[in-house]
N, C-alpha and C positions, 0 to 999 in steps of 0.2 A: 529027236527031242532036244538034244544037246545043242544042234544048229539053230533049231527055233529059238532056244533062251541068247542062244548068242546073238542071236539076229533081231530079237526082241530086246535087247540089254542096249545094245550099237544104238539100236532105235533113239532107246531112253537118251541117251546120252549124247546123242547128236541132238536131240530137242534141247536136254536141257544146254546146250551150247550154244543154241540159237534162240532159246528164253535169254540166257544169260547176256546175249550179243545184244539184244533187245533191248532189253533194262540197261546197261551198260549208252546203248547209243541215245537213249531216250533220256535218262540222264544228263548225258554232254550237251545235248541238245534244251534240255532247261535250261541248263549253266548258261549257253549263249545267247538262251534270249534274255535272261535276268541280266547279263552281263550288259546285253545293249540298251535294257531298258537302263539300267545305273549310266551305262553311258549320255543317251538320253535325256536321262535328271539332268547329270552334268552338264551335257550341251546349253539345255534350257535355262539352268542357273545362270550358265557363266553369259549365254545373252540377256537375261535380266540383268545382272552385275553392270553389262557393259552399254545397256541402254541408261541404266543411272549414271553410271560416271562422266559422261558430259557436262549433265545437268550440276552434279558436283564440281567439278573443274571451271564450268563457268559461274557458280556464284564463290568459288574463290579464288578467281581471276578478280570477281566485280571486288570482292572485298580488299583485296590486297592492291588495285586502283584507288576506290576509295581513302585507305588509310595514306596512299601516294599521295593524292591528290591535297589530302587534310596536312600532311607534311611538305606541300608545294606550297598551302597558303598561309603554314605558319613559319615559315623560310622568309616568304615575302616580306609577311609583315616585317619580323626580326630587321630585314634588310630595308625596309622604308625607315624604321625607325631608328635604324643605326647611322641612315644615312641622314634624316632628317637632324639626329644630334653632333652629328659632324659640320655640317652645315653652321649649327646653332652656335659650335665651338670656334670654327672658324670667324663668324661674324664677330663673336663675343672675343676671342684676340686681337683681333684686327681693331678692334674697339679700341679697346686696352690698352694696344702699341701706339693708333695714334692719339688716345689721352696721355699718352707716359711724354710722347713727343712733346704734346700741346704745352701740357701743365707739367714741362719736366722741371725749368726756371724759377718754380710758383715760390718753394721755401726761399731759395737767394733772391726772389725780388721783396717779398716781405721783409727781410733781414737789409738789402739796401731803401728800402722807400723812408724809413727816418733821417739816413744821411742824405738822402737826396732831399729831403723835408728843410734841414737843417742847410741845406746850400744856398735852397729858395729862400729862408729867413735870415742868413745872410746880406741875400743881395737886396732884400725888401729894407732889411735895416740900412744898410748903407745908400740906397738911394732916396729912403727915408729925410736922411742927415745931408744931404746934396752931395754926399762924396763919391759916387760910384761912376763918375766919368773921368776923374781925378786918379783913384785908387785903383792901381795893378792889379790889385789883388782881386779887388771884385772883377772887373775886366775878367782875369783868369777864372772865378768860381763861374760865369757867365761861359765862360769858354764850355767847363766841365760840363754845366748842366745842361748845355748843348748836346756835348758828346752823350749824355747817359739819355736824356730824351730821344738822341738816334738809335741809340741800342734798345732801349725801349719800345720804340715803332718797330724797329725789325722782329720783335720779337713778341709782337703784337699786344703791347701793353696798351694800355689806352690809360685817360685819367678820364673822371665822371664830371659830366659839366652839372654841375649842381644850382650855380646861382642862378636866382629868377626861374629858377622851375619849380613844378608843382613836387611837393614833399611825398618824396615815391621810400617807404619803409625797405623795401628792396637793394635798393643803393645809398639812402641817405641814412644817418643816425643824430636826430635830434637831443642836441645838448641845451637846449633852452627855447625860448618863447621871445616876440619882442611886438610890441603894439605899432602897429602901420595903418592905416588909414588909407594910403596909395597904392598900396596890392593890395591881391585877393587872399583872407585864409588860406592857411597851408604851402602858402609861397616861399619859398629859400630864402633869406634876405642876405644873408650870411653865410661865408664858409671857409671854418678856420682851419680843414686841413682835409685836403683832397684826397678822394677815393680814386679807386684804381681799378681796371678789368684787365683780365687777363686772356684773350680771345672773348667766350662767353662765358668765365664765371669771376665770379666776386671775387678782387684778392682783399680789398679791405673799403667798409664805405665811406662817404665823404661827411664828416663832424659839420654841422649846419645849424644855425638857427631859423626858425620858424615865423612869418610873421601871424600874429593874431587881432586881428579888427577892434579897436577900441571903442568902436560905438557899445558893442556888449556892455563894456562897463559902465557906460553913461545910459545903458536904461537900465541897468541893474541900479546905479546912484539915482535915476529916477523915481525907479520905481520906490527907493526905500525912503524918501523924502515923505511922501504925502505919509508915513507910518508914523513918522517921527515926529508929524504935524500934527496926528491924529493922535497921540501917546502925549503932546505938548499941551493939545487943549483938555484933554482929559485930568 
């Protein structure tokens, strides 16, 4: 009986070893499939992750192109219009240097044109009086006003031809009126002190008198006669 229980006890106990071995490996064996199925997930994630991220890489590729591209055309422009004002600066000095050239002599010729003025009424008075083919000295002021009319030409002075031209406000400055008959209105008759240019601009204009047609005034006294005839018989 004693060998039975013992042989009956071994029994128990090698089952429950082989229950236990059971559960034990049926266990491990969930773990590895839960394990693969997590793996699995993972897998499947990280190929969804990675089927987006092209898609993402390529629109900020385009974007970061884009904002390139907007800073290549605001670059440009900057550089059209930097160049465009350089340009502008250039032409506008180049101006400048040669107006300063042109019209550098303009103050010293205005400050000489009276004494040159004063040379000419010189030699007009004394040839006036028959003395100036006599008198050395006109001779000499002749000489001078020579020399200062070359320097003048080189320096492109000109004088304004005024007389017997049409009264141009431009160049001429009317100091009076004078009744003709034998020009037209508005014709120079007179010019008591010559204007001058300086390449193209004014250095001072030419003092002139104006002829104005006398008929005007002989129908205006026409006209006022038959009034006075008419106010006479009244």
């Amino acid at each position: 009986m004693e060998e039975k229980d013992k042989t009956s006890r071994s029994a128990d106990i090698g089952k429950n070893k082989s229950d236990d071995q059971y559960y034990s490996e049926n266990d491990a064996a969930q773990d590895d499939l839960k394990s693969m199925e997590n793996k699995a997930d993972q897998s499947s994630t990280e190929g969804e992750e990675n089927n987006d991220s092209p898609e993402s890489e390529v629109d900020e590729l385009k974007n970061k192109l884009e904002k390139a591209e907007d800073k290549i055309k605001e670059l440009n422009d900057q550089y059209v219009r930097s160049h465009a004002e350089l340009d502008n600066f250039k032409r506008r000095t180049k101006k400048e240097v040669s107006d300063f050239k042109k019209y550098a002599v303009e103050s010293l010729v205005k400050q000489l044109l009276p004494i040159f003025d004063n040379l000419e009424r010189a030699v007009f008075s004394a040839e006036s009086s028959g003395e100036s083919e006599s008198c050395q000295i006109t001779q000499g002021i002749k000489m001078t006003l020579k020399e200062i009319e070359r320097v003048f030409d080189q320096f492109s002075i000109k004088p304004i031809e005024a007389a017997g031209e049409k009264f141009d406000p431009a160049y001429h400055m009317a100091v009076g009126q004078e009744e003709r008959d034998d020009v037209e209105d508005n014709t120079v008759v007179n010019q008591f002190q010559k204007g001058y240019m300086l390449h193209d601009r004014l250095i001072r204009p030419a003092m002139v008198t104006v002829a104005k047609s006398g008929q005007h005034n002989n129908k205006e006294e026409k006209a006022e006669e038959p009034e006075k005839n008419n106010d006479n018989q009244e």
